[in-house]
N, C-alpha and C positions, 0 to 999 in steps of 0.2 A: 504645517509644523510650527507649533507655538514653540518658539526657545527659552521661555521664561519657563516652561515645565524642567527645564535642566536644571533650574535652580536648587541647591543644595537641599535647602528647607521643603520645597516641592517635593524632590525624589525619595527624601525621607519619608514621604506622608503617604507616598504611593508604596514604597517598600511596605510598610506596616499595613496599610487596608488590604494590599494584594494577601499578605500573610494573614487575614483575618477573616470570620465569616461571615461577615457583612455581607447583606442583598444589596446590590448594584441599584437598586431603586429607593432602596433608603437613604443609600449617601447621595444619590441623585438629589431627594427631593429635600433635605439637608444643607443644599448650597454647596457653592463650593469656599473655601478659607481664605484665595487667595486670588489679589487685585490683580484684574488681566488674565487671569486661566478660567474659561467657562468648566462649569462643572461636568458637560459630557466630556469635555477635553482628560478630565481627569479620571472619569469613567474609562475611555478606551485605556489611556495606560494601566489603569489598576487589572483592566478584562484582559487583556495583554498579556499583564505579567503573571496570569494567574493560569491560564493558557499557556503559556510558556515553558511552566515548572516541568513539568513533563517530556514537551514534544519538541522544545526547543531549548534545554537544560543548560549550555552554553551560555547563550543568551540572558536566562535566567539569571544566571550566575554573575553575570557583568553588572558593573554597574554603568548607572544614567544610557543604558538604553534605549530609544526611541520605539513605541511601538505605532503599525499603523492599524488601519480599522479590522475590524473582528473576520471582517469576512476575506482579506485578505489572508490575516493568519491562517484563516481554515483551508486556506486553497492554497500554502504554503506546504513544501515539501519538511518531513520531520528529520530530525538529527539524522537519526538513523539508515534512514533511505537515501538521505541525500550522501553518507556516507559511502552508502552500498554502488550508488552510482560512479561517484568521487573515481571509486578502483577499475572502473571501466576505460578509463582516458587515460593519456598518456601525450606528452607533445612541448611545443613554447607556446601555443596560441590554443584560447577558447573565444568564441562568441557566444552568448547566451541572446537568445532574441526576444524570450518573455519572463525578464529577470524576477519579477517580482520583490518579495521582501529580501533575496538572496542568502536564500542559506542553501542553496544545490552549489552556486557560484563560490559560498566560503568555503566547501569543501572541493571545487573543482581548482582553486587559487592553492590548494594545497599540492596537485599535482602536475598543473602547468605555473609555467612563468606569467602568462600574461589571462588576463581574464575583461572580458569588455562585456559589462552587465546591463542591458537594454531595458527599458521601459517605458511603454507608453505615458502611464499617468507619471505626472511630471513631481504632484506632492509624494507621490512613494518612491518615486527615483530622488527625491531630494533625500527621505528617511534612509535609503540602502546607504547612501553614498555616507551619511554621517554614522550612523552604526559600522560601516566598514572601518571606519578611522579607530572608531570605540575598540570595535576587535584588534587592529593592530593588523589588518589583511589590506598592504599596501600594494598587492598587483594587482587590484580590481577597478578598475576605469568603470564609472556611472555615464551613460549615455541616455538621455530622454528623448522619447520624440517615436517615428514610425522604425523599427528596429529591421523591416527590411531595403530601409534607404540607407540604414546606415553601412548595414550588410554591403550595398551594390558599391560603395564608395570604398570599402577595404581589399588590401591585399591580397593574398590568400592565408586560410588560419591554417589549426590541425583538425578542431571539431567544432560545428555549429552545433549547439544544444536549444530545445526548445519544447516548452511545456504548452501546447497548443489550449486555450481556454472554449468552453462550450459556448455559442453565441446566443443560444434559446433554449429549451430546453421543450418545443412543441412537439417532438416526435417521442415524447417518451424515454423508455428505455432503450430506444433503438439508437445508435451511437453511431457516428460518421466524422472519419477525420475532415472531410468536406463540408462539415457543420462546423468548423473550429476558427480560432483567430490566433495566429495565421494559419490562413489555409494553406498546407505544408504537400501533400498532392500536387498544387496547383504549381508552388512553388519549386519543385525537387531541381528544375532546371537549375536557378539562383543558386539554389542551396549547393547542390555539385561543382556550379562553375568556381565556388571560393574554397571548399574543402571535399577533399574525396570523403570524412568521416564525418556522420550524421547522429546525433542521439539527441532521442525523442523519447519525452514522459506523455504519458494517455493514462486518462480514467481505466481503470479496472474493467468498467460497461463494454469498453470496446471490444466486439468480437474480433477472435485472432484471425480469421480467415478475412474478415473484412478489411482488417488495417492490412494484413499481407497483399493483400487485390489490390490496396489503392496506394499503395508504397511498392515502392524498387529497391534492388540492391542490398535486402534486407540480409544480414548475416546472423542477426540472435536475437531471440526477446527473449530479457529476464520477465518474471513474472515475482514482483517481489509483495511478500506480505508480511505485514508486521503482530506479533502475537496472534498467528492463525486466522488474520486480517487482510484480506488482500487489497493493498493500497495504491499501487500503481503497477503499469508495463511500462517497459524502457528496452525499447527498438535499438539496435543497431545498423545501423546503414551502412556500407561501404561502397563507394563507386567503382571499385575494383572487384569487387568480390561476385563472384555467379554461380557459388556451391551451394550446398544442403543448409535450410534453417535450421538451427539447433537453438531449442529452450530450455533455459537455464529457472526452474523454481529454486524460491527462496524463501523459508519463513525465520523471521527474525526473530527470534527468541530473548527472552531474560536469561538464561544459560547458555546460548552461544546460536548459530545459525544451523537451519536444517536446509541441504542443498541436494537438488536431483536431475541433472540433463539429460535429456535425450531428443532424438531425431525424429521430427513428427514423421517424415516420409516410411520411416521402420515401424511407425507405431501398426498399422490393421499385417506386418509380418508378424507381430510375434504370437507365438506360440503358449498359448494359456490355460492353464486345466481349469476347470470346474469342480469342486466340491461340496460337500456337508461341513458345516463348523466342525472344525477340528479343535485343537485345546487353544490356539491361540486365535486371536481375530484385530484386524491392522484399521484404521481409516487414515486416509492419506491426507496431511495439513492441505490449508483451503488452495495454496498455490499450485498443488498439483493436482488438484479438484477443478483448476480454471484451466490447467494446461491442455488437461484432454487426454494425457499420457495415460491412462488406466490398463492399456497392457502392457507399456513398457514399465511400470512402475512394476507389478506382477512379477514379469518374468527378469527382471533388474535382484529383484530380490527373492526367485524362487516358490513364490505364493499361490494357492489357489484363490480362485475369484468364488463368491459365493452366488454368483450371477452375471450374466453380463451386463447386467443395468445398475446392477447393484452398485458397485464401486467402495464394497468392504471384500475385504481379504481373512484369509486365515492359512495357520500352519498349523504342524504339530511342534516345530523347533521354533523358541522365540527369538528372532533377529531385529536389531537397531533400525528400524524403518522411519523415515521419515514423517511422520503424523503420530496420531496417538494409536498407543499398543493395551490390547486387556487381556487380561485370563477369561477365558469362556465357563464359566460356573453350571450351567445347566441351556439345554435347549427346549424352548415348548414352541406348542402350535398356537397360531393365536386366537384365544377363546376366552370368554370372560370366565368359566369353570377352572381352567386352569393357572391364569394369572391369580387368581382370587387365592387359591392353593400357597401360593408363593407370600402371601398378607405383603406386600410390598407396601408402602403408602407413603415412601419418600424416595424420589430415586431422579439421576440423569436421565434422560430421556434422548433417543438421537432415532429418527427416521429414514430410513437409503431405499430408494425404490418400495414407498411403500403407502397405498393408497388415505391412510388417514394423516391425519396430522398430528402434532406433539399435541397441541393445544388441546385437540378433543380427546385425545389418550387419554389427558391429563384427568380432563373432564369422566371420564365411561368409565375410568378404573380409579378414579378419587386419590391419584400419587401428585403430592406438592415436589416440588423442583431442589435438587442438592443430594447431602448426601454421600456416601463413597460406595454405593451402588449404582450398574450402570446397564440400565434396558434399550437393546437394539432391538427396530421390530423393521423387519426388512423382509424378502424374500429370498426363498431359498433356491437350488438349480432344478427343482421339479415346477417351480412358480408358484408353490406353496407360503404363505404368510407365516413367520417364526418370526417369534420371539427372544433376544440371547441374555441373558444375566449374566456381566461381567463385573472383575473390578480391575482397576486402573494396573498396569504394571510400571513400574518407576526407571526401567532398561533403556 
């Protein structure tokens, strides 16, 4: 953390480049203006704050900010989410054990008294601890070093919070919280003997059944996603708790949040019809598409299913559903004689149980992408391939 970037003249220069469209490899190879600040130094702040405007708007908004490198940022939690976590806790003590840049922690300092933000790397726990000051968020204690010694050394909290990191990335898509740092499994004993409440942020990769096998105590996973994005789960642990998990989706929206819980253990009870597209037709935002809930979602809101693999919905009454809702405009069967009928050649494209892909749709029937026409080619309850022409409903 070079301190002469604080310099007035400094952060004025970085305001203005972040705010301008400059390629980051032009002002690279440009030099940098100023004696004693190498010019990638002045790269990461400008990549920083331009990065920031968005996902970290607060910060943004501050000035002489510190940012650290790119790839932190990007494995930092957003405004938003960290928000959405924030209203889970409750208490006078938090431990965070993989604090990173701290923005779950500025909004967890909003609901407890005390907040102890842990960090391995010692230059990013130096960055948190002086942007905390910048914010004006004075119950945040910066701790550097191995974050579960420091763990073993405290009292008891109210909630240990911790965003486990991937350690390799050799298995693929296959996701194990026993691949993570720290390893949080291995851990649970520690974790419990300092606080009965646990909360844990995991990649979206992770399967729900997997992390439920190799965690205890579990009482809720939100499944939170941001603009139809699903960006993280966040576990609830309690060491008291031995009832029913209940998951809570979330999609975060520009107009306000869409929410929908339910009890996986009821999901293969409920009771679901089947039909033919009726006039309306539902697809469920991508959080309730990761939860697995597709018959509690149904029968939540009185829907026929168009399949059981499918996972599009329709009614005849249009109701406030969680994802996006369309009018059904006509139905065909899928054949190039028919779509051809339709002169379609610009249209949304969405695929649910259905052997081809958008890309070659795109290709076989010569429709570019957009538009406020909106082609579903899925199957129907006979196993039939249909076609649906909708357009968006704004309800």
């Amino acid at each position: 953390m070079n301190d002469l970037i604080l310099d007035k003249e400094v952060q004025k220069y970085i305001i203005e480049q972040s705010n301008s469209t400059i390629d980051l490899s032009t002002l690279i190879l440009a030099g940098s203006p100023f004696k004693g600040i190498k010019v990638q130094e002045l790269a990461q702040q400008i990549q920083g704050r331009r990065k920031a405007k968005t996902k970290l708007p607060t910060w943004y908004a501050t000035d002489h900010i510190f940012y650290p490198p790119t790839l932190n940022l990007e494995q930092t939690s957003s405004e938003k989410t960290a928000l959405y976590k924030s209203k889970l806790i409750a208490g006078d003590s938090l431990i965070d054990l993989t604090g990173g840049f701290g923005i779950d922690d500025y909004y967890f300092s909003k609901q407890v008294k005390k907040v102890i933000h842990c960090e391995l790397n010692i230059e990013l726990s130096r960055i948190t601890a002086y942007n905390t000051k910048i914010l004006k968020q004075n119950n945040i204690e910066t701790v550097s070093g191995d974050s579960l010694e420091t763990l073993k050394n405290l009292t008891n909290v109210d909630w240990i919070y911790a965003d486990p990191s991937r350690r390799h990335d050799s298995k693929g898509k296959v996701f194990f919280l026993e691949d993570c740092l720290p390893n949080i499994p291995d851990h649970l004993g520690l974790l419990f003997s300092k606080s009965d409440q646990v909360l844990l942020k995991t990649s979206p990769l992770l399967d729900l059944h997997i992390g439920i096998k190799a965690l205890s105590h579990v009482k809720d996973i939100h499944i939170v996603a941001v603009d139809n994005d699903v960006k993280e789960l966040v576990w609830v642990l309690d060491q008291n708790y031995s009832g029913d998990i209940k998951i809570t989706t979330v999609n975060i929206g520009k107009t306000g949040n869409q929410e929908f819980s339910f009890l996986p253990k009821n999901e293969a009870e409920q009771l679901v019809n089947m039909s033919l597209p009726q006039k309306y037709l539902y697809e469920p935002n991508a959080a309730i598409l990761k939860s697995g809930g597709f018959l509690s979602i149904a029968s939540a809101f009185d829907l026929n299913k168009l399949h059981v693999n499918s996972h599009l919905y329709t009614s005849n009454k249009l109701v406030d559903f969680p994802g996006r809702k369309f009018e059904i405009i006509s139905s065909h069967p899928y054949q190039k004689k028919e779509l051809s009928k339709l002169g379609i050649t610009k249209a949304n494209i969405t695929t649910r149980n259905f052997s081809d892909s958008v890309s070659n749709i795109r290709k076989k029937f010569k429709i570019k992408d957009g538009g406020d026409q909106y082609l579903f080619f899925t199957t129907d309850l006979n196993g039939k391939k249909k076609v649906l022409l909708c357009k968006k409903c704004t309800l």
